[in-house]
N, C-alpha and C positions, 0 to 999 in steps of 0.2 A: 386426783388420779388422771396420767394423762391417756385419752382412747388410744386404743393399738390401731386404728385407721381413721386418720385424720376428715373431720368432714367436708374439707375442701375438695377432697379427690369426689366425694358425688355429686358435687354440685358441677365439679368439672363435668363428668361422667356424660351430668343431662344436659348441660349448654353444649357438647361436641355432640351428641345423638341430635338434640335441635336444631344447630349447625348446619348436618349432612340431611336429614328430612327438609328443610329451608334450602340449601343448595340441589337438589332435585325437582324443587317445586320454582328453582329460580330457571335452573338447567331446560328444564323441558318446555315450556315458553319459548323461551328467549331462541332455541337454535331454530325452532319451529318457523318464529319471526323473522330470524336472520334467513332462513330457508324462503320464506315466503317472497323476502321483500325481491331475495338476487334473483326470482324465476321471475317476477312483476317487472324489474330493473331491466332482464335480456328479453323481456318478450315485446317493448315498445321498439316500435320502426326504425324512430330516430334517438341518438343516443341527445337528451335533451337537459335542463337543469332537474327537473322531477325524475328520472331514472339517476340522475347524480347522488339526490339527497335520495335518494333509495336506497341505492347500494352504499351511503355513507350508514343510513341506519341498519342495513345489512352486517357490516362492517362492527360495528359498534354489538349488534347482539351474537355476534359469533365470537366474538372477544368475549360476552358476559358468561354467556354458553360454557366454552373454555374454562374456565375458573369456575363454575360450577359445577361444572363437571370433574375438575382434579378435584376440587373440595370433598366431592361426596366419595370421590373414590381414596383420598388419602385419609380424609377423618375417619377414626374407625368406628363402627356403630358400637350401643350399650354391649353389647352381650360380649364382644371382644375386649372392650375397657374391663369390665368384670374380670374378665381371663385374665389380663395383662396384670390387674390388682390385688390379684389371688396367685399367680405367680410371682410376683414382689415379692411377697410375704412368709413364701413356702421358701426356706432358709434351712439348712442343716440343724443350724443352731435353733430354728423354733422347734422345729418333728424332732429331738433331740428333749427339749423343755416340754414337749407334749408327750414324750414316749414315759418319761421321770412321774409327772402329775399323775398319767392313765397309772402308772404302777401303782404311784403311790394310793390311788383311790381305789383303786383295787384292793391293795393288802388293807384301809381301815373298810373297806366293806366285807371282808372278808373277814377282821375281827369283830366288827359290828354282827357280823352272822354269828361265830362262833358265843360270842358273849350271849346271844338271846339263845340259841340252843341250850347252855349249862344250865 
């Protein structure tokens, strides 16, 4: 029998929730760093080779910042994958197949009733 939701979708589900919690923890570092280095970079007298490689690593963590921060803002977290998965699913044709079953268990539950009253 094959499952009506495949277990690949939650394993996706939880590597893009770990994904975006990882690109926040990357995000928030890194712009801190890049912040740090460019105020350390303009606050020496003379622009020198050690304010060069400063604002190169400046450079480099505002770039990482960047791309972790689209990451977390584009990946969508669990609760929204759930939604997205459960609207896939919700199809005319299934609430159509679920409207037929609900009847149908209705009417043997309601002859299952009828028969123990007689």
């Amino acid at each position: 029998m094959e499952p009506i939701i495949s277990p690949w979708y939650f394993y996706i589900i939880h590597v893009a929730s770990a994904l975006q919690f990882a690109s926040i923890l990357i995000a928030v570092p890194s712009i801190l760093i890049a912040g740090l280095c460019f105020v350390a970079a303009h606050d020496e007298s003379s622009y020198n080779q050690e304010a060069k490689y400063t604002m190169k690593i400046a450079k480099y963590m505002a770039i990482i910042g960047a791309v972790a921060v689209s990451l977390a803002i584009f990946v969508p977290d669990e609760n929204t994958l759930y939604k997205m998965l459960a609207a896939s699913l919700v199809t005319p044709d299934n609430i159509s197949i679920a409207e037929n079953g609900t009847i149908d268990f209705i009417e043997r539950l309601a002859e299952a009733i009828a028969k123990h009253i007689k």
